[in-house]
Backbone bond lengths (Angstrom), bond angles and torsions (degrees), N, CA, C in turn:
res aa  C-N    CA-C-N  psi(-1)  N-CA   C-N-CA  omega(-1)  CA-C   N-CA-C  phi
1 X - - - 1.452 - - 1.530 109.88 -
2 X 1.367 114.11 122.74 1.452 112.83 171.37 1.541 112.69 -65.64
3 X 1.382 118.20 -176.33 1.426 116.59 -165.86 1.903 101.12 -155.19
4 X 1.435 110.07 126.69 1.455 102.75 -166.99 1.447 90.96 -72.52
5 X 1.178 96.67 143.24 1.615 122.89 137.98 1.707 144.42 -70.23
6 X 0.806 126.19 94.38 1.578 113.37 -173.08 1.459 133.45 -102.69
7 X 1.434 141.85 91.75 1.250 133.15 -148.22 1.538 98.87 -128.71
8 X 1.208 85.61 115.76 1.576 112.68 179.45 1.817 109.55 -85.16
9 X 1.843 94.56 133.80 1.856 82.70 -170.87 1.827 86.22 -146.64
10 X 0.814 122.30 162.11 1.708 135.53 162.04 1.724 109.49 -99.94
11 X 1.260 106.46 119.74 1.327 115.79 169.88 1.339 115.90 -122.49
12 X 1.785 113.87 101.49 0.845 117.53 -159.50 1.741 141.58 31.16
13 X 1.418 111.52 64.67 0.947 124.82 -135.20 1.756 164.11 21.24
14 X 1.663 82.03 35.93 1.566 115.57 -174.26 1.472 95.32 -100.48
15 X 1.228 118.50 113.62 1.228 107.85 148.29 1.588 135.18 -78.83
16 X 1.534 116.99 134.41 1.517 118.68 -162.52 1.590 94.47 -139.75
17 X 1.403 107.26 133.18 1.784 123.38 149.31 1.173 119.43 -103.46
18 X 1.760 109.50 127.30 1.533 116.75 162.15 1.248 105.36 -88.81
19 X 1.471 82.91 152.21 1.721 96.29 163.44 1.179 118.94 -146.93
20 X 1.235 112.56 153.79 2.064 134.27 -127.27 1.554 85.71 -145.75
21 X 1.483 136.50 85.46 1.435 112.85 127.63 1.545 83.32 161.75
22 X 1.587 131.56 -116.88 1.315 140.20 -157.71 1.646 103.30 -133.30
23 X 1.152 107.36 151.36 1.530 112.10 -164.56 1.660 83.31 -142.95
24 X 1.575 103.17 94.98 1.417 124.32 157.16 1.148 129.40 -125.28
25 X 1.589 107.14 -173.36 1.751 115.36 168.76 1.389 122.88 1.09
26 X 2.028 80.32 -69.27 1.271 121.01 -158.80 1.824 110.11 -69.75
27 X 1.291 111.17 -55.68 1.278 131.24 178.22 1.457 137.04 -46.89
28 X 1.982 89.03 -49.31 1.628 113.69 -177.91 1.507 108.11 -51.70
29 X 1.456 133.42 -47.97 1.073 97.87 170.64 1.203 173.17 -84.82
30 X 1.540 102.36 0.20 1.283 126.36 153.55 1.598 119.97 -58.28
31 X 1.107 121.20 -39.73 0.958 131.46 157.13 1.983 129.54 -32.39
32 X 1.702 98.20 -58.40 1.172 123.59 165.81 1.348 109.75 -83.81
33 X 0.857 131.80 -16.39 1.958 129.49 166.45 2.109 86.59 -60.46
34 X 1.445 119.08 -76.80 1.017 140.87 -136.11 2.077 96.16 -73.17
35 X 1.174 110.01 -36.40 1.672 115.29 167.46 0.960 119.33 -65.18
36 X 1.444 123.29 -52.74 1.759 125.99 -179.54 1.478 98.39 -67.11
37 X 1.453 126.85 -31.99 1.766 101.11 176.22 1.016 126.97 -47.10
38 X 2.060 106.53 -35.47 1.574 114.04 -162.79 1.632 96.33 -79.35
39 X 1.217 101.11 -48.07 1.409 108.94 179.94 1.331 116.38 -41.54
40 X 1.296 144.04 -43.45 1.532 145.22 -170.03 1.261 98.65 -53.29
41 X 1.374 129.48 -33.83 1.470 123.08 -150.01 1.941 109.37 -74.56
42 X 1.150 108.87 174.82 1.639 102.83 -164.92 1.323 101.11 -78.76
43 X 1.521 135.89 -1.40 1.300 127.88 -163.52 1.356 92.98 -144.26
44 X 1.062 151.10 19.28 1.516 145.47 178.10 1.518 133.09 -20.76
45 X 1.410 104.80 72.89 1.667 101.14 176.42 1.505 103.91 -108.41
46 X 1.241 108.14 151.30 1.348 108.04 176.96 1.288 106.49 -156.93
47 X 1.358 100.42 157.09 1.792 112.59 -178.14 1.677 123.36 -111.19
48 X 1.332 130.30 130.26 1.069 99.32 -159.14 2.319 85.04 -131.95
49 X 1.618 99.12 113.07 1.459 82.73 162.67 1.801 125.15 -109.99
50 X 1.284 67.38 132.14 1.877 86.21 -176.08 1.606 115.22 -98.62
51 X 1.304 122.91 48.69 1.041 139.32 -154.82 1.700 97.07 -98.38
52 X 1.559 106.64 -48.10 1.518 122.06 -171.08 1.628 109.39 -84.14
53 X 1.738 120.61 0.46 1.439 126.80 -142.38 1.718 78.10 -105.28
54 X 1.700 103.69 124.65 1.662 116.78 174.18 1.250 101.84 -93.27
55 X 1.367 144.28 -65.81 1.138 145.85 174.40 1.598 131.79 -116.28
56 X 1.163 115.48 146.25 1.511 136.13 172.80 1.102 131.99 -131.05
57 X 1.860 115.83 99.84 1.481 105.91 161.22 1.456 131.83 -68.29
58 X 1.639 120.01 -165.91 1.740 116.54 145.63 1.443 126.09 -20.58
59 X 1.189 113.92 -65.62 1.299 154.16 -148.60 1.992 84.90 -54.50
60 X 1.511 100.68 -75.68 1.588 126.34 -168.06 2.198 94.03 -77.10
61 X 1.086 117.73 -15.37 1.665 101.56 145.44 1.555 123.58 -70.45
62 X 1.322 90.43 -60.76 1.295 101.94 178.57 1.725 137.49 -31.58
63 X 1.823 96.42 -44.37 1.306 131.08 159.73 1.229 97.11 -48.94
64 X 1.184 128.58 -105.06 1.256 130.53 178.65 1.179 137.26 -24.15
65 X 1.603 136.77 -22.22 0.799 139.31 150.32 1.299 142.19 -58.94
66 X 1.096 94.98 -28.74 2.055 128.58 171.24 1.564 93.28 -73.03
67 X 0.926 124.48 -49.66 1.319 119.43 -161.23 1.351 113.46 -94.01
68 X 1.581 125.85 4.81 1.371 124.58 154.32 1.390 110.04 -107.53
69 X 1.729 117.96 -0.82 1.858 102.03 164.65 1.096 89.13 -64.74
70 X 1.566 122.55 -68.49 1.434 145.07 -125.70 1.990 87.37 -52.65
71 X 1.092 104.03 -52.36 1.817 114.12 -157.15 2.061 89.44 -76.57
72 X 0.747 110.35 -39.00 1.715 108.67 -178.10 1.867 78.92 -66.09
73 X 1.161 128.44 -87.98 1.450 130.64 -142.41 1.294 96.31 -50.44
74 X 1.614 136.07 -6.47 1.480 139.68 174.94 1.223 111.03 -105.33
75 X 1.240 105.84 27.98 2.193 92.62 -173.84 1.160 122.87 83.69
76 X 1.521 123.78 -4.07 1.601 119.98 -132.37 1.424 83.90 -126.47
77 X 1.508 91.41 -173.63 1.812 118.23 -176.49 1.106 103.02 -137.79
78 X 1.319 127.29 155.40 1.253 132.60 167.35 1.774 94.78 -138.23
79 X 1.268 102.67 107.96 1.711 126.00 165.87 1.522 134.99 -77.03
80 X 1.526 123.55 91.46 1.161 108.67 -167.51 1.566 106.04 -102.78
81 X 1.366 115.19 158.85 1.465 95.32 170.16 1.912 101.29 -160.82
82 X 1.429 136.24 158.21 1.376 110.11 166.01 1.989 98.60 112.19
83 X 1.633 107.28 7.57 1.171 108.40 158.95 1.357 128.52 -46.17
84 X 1.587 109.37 120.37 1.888 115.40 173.68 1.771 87.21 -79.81
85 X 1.438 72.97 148.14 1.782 91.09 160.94 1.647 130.87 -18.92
86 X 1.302 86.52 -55.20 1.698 94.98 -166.55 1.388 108.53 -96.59
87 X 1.286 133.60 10.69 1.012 114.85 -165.99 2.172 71.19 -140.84
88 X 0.829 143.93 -24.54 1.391 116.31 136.64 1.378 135.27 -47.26
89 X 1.422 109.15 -10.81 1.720 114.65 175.77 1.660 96.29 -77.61
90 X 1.339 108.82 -42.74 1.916 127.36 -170.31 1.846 83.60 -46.69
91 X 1.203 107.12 -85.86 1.634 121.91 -170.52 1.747 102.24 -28.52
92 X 1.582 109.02 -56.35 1.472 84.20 169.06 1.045 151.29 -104.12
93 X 1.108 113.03 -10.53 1.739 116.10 154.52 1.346 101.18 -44.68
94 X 1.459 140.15 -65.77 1.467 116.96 -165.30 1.565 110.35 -78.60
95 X 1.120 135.25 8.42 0.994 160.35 -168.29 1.950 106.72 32.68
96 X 1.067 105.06 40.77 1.283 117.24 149.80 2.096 110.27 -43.63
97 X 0.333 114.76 2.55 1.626 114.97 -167.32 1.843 110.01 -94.75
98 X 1.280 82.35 -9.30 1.900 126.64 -166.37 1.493 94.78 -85.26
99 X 1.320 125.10 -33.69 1.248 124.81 -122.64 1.379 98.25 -144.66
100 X 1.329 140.47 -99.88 1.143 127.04 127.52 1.537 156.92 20.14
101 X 1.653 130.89 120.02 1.299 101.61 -160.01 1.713 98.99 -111.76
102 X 1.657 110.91 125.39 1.438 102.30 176.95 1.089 110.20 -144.76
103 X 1.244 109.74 134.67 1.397 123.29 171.76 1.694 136.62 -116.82
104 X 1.364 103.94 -173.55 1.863 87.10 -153.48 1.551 101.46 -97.57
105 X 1.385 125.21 9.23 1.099 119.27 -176.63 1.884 110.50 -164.83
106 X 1.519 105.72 149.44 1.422 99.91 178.06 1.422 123.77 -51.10
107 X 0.986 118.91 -49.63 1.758 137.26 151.59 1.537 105.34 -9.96
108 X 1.204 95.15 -78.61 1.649 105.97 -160.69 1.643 98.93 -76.70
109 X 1.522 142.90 -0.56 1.031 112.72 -170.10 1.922 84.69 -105.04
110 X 1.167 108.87 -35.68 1.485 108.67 -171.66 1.844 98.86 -62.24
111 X 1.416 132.93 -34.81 1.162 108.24 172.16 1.397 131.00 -59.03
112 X 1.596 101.74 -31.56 1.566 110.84 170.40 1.292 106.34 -53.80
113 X 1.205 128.37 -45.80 1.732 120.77 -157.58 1.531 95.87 -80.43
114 X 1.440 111.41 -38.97 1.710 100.83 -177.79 1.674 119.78 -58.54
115 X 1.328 111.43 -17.25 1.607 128.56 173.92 0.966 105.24 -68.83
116 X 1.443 120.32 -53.23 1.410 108.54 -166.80 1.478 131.58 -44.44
117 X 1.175 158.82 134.87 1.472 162.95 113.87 1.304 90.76 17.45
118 X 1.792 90.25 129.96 1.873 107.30 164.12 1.143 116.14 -84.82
């Protein structure tokens, strides 16, 4: 069983977590411990690259989904960007892609968050 990774970095005062391995069952909640922290804050933007992310069940949508009401119902954004193949098929079959904000490059997701409303 792989095991997520989570590495928290500031980019230019964006805070962003990668993640490195499988985003399951098992995984999601550490994951969701580590989003709602950023999220609490009065302005909640966050970046999330999924560039290093091999797999995703329910579980690691689900996560994620919570964590872009939570950041919308705060003013905020939650920026994903760095989709593998197959787990861009995940995004559209459920058509999360609808829903969700992702983009095709670090660039373009950090400009979105700098747009956003303080």
């Amino acid at each position: 069983m792989l095991r997520l990774t989570l590495t928290e970095l500031n980019l230019d005062g964006t805070p962003s977590v990668a993640l490195v391995g499988e985003l399951n069952v098992n995984t999601a909640p550490d994951l969701r411990r580590r989003l709602m922290k950023h999220l609490d804050r009065n302005h909640p933007k966050l970046l999330l690259d999924l560039t290093e992310l091999s797999f995703m069940d329910t579980s690691g949508l689900a996560t994620l989904i919570e964590a872009h009401l939570k950041a919308e119902k705060n003013g905020g954004m939650l920026a994903l960007f760095g989709l593998a193949a197959r787990i861009a098929e995940v995004f559209a079959v459920t058509r999360v892609t609808e829903l969700l904000h992702v983009f095709d490059s670090e660039q373009e997701a950090l400009a979105a968050l700098r747009e956003t409303a303080e």
